[in-house]
VEXDREN-2710 file (C-alpha; in Angstrom, 1 decimal):
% VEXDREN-2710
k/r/px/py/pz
1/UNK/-13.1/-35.2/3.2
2/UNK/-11.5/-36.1/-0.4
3/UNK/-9.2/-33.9/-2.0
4/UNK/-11.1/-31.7/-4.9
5/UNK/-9.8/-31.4/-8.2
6/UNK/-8.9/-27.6/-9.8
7/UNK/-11.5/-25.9/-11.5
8/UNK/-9.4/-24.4/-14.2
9/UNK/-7.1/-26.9/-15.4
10/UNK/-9.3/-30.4/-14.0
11/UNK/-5.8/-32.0/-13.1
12/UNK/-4.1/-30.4/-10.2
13/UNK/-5.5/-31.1/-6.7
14/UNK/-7.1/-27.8/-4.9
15/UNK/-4.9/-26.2/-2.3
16/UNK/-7.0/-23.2/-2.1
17/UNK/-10.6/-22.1/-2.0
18/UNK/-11.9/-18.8/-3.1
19/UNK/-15.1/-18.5/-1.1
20/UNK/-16.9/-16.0/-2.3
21/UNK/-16.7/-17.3/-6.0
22/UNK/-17.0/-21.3/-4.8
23/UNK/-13.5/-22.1/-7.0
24/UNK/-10.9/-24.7/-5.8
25/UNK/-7.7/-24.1/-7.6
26/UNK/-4.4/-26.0/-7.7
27/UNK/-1.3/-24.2/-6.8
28/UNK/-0.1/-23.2/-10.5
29/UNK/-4.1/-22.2/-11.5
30/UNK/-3.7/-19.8/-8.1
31/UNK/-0.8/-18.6/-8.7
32/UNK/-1.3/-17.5/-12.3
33/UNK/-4.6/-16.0/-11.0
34/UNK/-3.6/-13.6/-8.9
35/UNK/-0.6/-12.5/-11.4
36/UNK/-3.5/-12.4/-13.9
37/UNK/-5.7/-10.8/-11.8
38/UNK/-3.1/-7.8/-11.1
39/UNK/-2.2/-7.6/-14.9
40/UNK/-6.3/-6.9/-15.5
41/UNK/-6.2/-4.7/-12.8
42/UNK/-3.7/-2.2/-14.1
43/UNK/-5.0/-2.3/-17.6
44/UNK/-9.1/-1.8/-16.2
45/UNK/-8.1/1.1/-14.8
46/UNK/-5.0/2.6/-17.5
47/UNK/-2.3/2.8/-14.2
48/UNK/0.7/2.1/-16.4
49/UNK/2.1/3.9/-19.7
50/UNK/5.2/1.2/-21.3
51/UNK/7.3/3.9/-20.6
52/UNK/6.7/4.6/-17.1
53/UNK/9.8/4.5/-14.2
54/UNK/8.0/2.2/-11.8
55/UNK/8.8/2.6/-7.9
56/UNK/7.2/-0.5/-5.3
57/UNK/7.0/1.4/-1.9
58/UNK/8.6/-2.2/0.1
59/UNK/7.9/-2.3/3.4
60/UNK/9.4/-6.0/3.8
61/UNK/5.8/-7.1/4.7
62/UNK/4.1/-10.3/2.4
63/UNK/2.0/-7.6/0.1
64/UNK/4.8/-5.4/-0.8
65/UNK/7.4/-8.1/-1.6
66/UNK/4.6/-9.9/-3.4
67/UNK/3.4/-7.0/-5.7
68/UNK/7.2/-6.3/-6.6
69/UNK/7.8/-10.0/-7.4
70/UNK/4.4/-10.0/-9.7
71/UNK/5.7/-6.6/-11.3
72/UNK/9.1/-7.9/-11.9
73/UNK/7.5/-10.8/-13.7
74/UNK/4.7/-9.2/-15.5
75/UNK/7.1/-6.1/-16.5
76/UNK/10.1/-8.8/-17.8
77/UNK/7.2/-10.5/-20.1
78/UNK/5.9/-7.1/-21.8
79/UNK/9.7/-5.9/-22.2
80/UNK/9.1/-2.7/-19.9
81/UNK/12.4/-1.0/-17.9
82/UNK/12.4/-3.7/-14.1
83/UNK/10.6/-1.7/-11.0
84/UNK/12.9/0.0/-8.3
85/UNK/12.0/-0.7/-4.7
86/UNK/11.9/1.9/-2.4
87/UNK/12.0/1.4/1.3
88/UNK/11.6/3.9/4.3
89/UNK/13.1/3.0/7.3
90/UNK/10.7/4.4/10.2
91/UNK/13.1/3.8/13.0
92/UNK/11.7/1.4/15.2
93/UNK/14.0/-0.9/17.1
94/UNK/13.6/-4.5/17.0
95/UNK/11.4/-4.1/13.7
96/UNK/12.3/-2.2/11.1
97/UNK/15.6/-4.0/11.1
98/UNK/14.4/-7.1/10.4
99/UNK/12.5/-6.0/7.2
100/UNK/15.1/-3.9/5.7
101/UNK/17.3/-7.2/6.1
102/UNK/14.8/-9.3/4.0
103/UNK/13.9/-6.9/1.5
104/UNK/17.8/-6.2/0.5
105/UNK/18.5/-9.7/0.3
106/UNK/14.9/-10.3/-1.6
107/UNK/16.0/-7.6/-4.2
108/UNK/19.3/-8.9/-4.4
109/UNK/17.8/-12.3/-5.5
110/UNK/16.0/-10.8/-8.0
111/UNK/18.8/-8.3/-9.8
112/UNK/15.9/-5.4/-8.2
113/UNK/17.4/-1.9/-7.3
114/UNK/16.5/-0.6/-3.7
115/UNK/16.6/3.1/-2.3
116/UNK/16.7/3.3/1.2
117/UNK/15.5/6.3/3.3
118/UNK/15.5/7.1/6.6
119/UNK/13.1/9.6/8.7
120/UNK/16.2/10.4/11.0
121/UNK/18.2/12.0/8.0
122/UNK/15.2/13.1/6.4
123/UNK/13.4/14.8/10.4
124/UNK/16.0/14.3/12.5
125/UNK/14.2/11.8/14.5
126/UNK/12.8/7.9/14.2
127/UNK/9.3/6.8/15.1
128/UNK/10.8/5.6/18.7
129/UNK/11.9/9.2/19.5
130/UNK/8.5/10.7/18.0
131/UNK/6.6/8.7/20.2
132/UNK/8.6/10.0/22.8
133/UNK/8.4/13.8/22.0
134/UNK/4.4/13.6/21.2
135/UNK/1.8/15.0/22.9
136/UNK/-0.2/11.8/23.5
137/UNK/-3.7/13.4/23.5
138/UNK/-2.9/15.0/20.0
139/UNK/-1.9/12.8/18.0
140/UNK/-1.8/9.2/17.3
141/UNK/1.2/6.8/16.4
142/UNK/-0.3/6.3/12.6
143/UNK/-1.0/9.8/11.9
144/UNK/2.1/10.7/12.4
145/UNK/3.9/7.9/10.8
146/UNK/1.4/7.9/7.9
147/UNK/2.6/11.8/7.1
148/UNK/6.5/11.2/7.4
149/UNK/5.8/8.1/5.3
150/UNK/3.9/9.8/2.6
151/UNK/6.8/12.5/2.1
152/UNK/9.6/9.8/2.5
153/UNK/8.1/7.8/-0.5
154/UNK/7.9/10.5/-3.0
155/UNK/11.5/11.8/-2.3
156/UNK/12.5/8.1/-2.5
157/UNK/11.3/8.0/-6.0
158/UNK/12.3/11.4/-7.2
159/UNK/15.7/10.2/-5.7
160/UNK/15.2/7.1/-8.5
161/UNK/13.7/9.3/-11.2
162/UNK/10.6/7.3/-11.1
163/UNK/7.7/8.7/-12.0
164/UNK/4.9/5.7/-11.0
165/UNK/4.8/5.0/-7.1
166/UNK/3.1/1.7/-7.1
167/UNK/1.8/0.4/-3.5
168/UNK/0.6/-3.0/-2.4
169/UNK/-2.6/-2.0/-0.8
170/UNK/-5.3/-4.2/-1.4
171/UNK/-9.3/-4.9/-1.4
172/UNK/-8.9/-5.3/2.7
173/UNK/-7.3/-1.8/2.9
174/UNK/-9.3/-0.1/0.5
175/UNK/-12.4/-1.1/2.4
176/UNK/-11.2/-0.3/5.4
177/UNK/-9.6/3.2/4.3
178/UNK/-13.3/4.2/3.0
179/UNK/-14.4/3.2/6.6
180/UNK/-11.7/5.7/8.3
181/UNK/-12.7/7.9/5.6
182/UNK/-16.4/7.8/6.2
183/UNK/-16.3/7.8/9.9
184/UNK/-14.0/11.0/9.8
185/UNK/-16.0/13.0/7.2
186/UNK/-13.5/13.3/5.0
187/UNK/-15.4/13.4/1.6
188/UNK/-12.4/14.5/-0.5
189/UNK/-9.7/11.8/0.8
190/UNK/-12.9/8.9/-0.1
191/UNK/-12.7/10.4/-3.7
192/UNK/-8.4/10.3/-3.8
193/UNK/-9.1/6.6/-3.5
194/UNK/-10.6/5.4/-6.6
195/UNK/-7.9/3.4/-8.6
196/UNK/-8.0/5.0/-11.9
197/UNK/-6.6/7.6/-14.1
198/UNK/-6.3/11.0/-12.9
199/UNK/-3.4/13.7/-13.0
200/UNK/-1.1/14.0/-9.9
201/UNK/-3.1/16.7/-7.7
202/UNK/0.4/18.3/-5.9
203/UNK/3.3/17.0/-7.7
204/UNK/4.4/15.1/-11.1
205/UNK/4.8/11.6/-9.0
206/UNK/1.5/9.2/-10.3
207/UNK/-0.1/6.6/-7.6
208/UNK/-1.1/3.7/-8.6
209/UNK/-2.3/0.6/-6.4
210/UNK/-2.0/-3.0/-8.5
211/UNK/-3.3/-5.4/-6.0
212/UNK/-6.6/-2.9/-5.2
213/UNK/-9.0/-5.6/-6.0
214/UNK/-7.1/-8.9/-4.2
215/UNK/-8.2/-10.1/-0.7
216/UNK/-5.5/-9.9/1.9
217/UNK/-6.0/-13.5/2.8
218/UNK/-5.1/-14.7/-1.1
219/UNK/-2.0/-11.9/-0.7
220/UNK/-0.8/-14.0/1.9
221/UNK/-1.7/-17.2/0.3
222/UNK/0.6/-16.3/-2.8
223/UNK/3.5/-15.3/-0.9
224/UNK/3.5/-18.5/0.8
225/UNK/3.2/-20.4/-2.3
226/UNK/6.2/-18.2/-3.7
227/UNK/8.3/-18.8/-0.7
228/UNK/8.6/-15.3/-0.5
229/UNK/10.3/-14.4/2.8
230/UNK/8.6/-11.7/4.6
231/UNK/8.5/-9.9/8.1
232/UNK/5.4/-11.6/9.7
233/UNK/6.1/-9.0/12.8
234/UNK/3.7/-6.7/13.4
235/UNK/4.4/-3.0/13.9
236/UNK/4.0/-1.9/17.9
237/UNK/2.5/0.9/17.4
238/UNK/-0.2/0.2/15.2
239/UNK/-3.2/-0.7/17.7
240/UNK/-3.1/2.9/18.3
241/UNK/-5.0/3.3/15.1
242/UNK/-8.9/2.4/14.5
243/UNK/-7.8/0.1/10.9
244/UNK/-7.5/-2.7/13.6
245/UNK/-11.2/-3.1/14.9
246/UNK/-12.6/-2.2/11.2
247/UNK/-10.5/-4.9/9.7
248/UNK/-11.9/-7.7/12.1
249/UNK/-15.2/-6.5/12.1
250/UNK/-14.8/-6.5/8.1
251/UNK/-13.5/-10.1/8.4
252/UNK/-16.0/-11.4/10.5
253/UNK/-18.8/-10.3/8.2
254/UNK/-17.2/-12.4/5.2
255/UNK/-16.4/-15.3/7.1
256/UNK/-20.0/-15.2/7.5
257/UNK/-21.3/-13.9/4.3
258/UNK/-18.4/-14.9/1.8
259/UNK/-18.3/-12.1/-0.7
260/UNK/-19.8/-9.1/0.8
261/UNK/-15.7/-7.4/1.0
262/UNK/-16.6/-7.6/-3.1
263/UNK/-20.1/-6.0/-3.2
264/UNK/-18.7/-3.3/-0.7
265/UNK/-15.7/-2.6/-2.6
266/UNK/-17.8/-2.2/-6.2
267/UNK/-20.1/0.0/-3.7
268/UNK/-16.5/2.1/-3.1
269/UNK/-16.1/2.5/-6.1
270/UNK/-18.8/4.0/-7.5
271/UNK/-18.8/6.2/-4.5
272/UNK/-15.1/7.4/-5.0
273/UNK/-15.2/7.8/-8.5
274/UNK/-18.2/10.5/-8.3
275/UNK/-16.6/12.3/-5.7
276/UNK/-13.5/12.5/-6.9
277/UNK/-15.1/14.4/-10.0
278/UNK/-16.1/16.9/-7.0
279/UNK/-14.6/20.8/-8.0
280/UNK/-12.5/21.8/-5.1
281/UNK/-11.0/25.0/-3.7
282/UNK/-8.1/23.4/-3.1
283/UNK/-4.8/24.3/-4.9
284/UNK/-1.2/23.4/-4.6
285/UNK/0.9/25.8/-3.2
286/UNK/4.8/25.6/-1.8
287/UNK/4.9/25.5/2.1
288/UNK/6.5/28.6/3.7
289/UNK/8.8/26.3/5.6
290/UNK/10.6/23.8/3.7
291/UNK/9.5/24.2/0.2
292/UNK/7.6/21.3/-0.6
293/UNK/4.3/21.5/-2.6
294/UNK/1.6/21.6/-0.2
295/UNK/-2.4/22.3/0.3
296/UNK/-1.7/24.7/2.7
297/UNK/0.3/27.5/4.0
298/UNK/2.6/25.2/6.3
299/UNK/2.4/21.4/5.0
300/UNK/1.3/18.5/7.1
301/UNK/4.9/17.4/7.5
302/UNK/6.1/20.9/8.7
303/UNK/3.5/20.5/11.3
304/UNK/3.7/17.4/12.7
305/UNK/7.5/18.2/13.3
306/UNK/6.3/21.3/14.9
307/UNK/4.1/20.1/17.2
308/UNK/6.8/17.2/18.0
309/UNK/9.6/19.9/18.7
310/UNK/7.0/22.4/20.8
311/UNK/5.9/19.2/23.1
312/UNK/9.7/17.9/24.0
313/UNK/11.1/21.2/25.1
END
């Protein structure tokens, strides 16, 4: 089968082929797409102000180093202040080490400031001695993870006097968030996820998500065409979680019916954004134990480290 010619510029040979939208693009009309595509993305839905202190949460995976190598570009071209990166470091041996490796020499590479944070100096103990202390039929690996994580970042930033936390999840995790979501009953956390505008609900620290309406698969794509170094490792604790058997069974439905990931996720959309307009109950408070703004009496954080303590004595 012949080589096809790009779509865009009708000179470059294809090297990649969007199959929902039937395009074959050469490697610079690709590239420039997805950079393009992340520029429309933050202005369709008003994530960025030109004075905004942007912080990319960088794991050291292909979608974080990507969206802060986009950011630095597009932020260099409008004159804006260079993103920070901020990376937690979970304490898991034989793992974490090898991404905080890559992302301090990525950063270095590109004159890019980056914060390091540790759960052991911030709860006195890594994900290998959590999973250790927890009581296995209480909690998963990714729940608690995903609430040492979420506190980690925002004192990461505040540590960096940003005020923009921007993270690299994209159309696959959206999708499969609203699933998690949906299957759990959890209307409220289905509206937190539309991409737009909205004041910060608990704190003064704004979310924004740049790469929201990219497939994973073109993610991936880019960072190879970049040469972007990344941790291709997964984590070894993350087939505890359900994301897993909802992202295959997403995948297998577009490989069969390219494009239905985009008629779900404009379906998402409209869902979160009217729920998100829902009047709750809910209002911040300051947890009674360590201080932080919370939507409780004792925040999720406060708890997890509770039940973690209470299990391993």
């Amino acid at each position: 089968m012949s080589q096809k010619l790009c779509v865009k510029c009708r000179t470059g040979m294809g090297v990649f082929n969007r199959q929902y939208s039937g395009e074959t693009l050469c490697k610079r009309c690709f590239l420039s797409s997805i950079e393009e595509k992340t520029q429309k993305t933050i202005n369709k839905f008003s994530m960025l102000r030109h004075e905004d202190r942007v912080a990319v949460a960088v794991s050291g995976g292909k979608d974080s180093l990507s969206l802060l190598y986009v950011l630095t570009q597009l932020f260099e071209r409008s004159h804006r202040a260079p993103p920070i990166a901020i990376t937690v470091d979970e304490g898991i041996r034989n793992y974490r080490d090898e991404s905080l490796a890559i992302v301090k020499e990525f950063c270095a590479n590109l004159n890019i400031e980056n914060k390091v944070i540790s759960y052991k100096e911030l709860y006195g103990r890594g994900m290998d001695e959590a999973m250790l202390e927890r009581p296995s039929s209480k909690m998963s690996s990714c729940s608690i993870c995903g609430t040492f994580r979420r506190r980690a970042i925002d004192l990461a930033a505040e540590c960096v006097n940003a005020n923009v936390i921007a993270t690299a999840h994209n159309l696959d995790d959206q999708l499969q968030t609203f699933m998690i979501n949906m299957m759990a009953g959890d209307i409220q956390r289905i509206g937190w996820t539309y991409p737009g505008p909205s004041t910060p609900r608990y704190h003064n620290l704004k979310k924004i998500k740049p790469f929201c309406e990219i497939y994973e698969r073109e993610i991936v794509f880019y960072a190879l065409q970049r040469n972007i170094p990344f941790q291709t490792e997964d984590c070894p604790y993350m087939d505890e979680s359900i994301r897993t058997q909802i992202r295959e069974f997403i995948n297998t439905l577009e490989t069969r019916r390219p494009g239905i990931k985009y008629n779900l996720y404009n379906s998402v959309l409209k869902i979160s954004k009217n729920l998100r307009n829902i009047p709750t109950d809910i209002s911040p408070q300051r947890c009674q134990e360590c201080g932080h703004v919370s939507t409780s009496r004792i925040c999720s954080v406060c708890k997890t480290t509770s039940i973690l303590q209470k299990d391993h004595l």
